[in-house]
N, C-alpha and C positions, 0 to 999 in steps of 0.2 A: 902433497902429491895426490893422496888419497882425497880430498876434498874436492881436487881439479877436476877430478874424471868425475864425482859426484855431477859437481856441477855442469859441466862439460855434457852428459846425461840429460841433468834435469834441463839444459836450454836447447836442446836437439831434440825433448821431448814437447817442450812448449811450441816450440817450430813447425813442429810433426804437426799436433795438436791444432795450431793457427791456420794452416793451410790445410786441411781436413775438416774444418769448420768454415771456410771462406768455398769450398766446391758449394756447387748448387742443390737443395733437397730433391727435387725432381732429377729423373732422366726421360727426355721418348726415346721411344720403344717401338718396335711391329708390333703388331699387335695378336697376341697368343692370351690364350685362356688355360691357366695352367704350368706345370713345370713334368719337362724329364728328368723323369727318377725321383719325383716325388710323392711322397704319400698323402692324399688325402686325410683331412682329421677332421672338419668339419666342412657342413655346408648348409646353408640359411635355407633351406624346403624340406618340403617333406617327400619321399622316393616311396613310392610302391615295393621296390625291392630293395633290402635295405645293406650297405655292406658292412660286413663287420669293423671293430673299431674307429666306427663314421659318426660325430655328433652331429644330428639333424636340426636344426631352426630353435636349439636353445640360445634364450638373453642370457648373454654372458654380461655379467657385472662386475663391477670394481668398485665395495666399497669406500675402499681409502678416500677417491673423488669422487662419488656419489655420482657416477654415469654409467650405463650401460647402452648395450646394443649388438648386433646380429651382421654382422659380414656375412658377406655373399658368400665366401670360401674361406679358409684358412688352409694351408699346404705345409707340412714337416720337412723341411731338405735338410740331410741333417741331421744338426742340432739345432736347426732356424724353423723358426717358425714365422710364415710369412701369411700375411689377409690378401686377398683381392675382394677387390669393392667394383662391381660391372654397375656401370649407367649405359641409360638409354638413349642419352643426348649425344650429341657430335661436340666437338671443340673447334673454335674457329681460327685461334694463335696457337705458336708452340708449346704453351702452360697449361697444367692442370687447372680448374678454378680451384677458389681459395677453399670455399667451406667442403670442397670435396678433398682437400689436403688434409684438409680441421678433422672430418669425419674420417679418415684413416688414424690419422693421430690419436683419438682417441681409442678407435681399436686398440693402435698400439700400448696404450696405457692399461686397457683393460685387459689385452691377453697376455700383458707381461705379470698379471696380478693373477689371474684364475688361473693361467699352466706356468707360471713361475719362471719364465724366460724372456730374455730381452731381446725385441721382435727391433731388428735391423734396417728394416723394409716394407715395404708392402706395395702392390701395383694397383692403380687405380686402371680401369678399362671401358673406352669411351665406345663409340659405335664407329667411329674411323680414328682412332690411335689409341696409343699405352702411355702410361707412364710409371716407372719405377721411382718412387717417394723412398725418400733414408728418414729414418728418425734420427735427428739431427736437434740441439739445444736450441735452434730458434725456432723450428717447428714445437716443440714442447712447450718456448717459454710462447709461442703464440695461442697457444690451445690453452695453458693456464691460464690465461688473460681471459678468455673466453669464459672457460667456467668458473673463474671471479664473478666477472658480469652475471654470470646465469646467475649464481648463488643471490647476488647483489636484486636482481632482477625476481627471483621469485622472494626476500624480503622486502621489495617496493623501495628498494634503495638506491634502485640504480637511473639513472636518465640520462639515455644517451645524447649524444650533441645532435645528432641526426634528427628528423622528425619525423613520421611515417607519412605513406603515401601508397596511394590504390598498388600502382606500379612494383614501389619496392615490399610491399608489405603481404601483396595476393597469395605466393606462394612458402610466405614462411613459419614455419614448424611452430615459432612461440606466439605468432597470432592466434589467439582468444585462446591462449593460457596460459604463460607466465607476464608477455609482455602485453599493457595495457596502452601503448602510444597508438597505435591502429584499432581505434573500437570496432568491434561488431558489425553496427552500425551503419560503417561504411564511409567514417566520419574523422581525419584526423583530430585526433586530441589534442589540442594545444594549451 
């Protein structure tokens, strides 16, 4: 009897578990800067007047994954601790784009390492919508995948199937420093 209810448990828990995983990582949102009734803890500038218990424009790090970086904000509700990441661009579908998922994601790796809590959420904020991102196992196991490749990419290990190009290559971050498919130049490498 005592095993049934175990069990009975354990497959109402997997249940639970499978359709909590199969919701979407993204929600939109209106679009607000901010939470009621929460506290400020950090924010990526620097303020002329500065307010008490506010960390200003430090690189927060994680070395477990060897990534850091600087959120726009972070907000305490709570016991949550949530980032928002503001861009400048517009979205033109109802999705966040990816690498702007990827770059939350990794906040959330990083502030769950420097303040030692596991960050829920986080809102990314476009210039016409919101979106509220969950840290979710496929959001994670997509951003580990990512900084394999990185890792993979600054020992010259890595070659993706793609090939660079003016287009997709102008505005990104590992042009002419970890990846070498886009030279310099101006010239893809093949």
């Amino acid at each position: 009897m005592f095993l049934n209810i175990i069990f009975s448990i354990f497959v109402f828990y997997v249940l639970i578990q499978a359709i909590y995983e199969k919701r979407p990582v993204y929600r939109q949102m209106n679009r607000v800067i901010g939470f009621k009734r929460a506290k400020l803890l950090y924010i990526d500038k620097q303020e002329e007047v500065k307010r008490r218990n506010v960390i200003y424009g430090k690189l927060l790090k994680s070395e477990k994954y060897g990534i850091s970086g600087k959120p726009d904000y972070i907000y305490e509700l709570g016991n949550e601790l949530i980032p928002l990441e503001l861009k400048s661009t517009k979205v033109d579908d109802n999705s966040p784009l990816f690498k702007d998922v990827m770059q939350l994601a990794a906040y959330f790796l990083i502030i769950e390492e420097v303040f030692g809590k596991k960050v829920i959420r986080g809102r990314i904020i476009y210039q016409n919508t919101m979106f509220e991102v969950y840290n979710r196992k496929k959001v994670r196991k997509d951003l580990m995948e990512i900084i394999k490749n990185m890792r993979l990419m600054e020992n010259g290990k890595y070659d993706p199937e793609e090939r660079g190009s003016f287009i997709k290559c102008r505005f990104c971050p590992c042009r002419g420093t970890v990846c070498k498919i886009y030279e310099e130049d101006g010239k893809v490498d093949d």
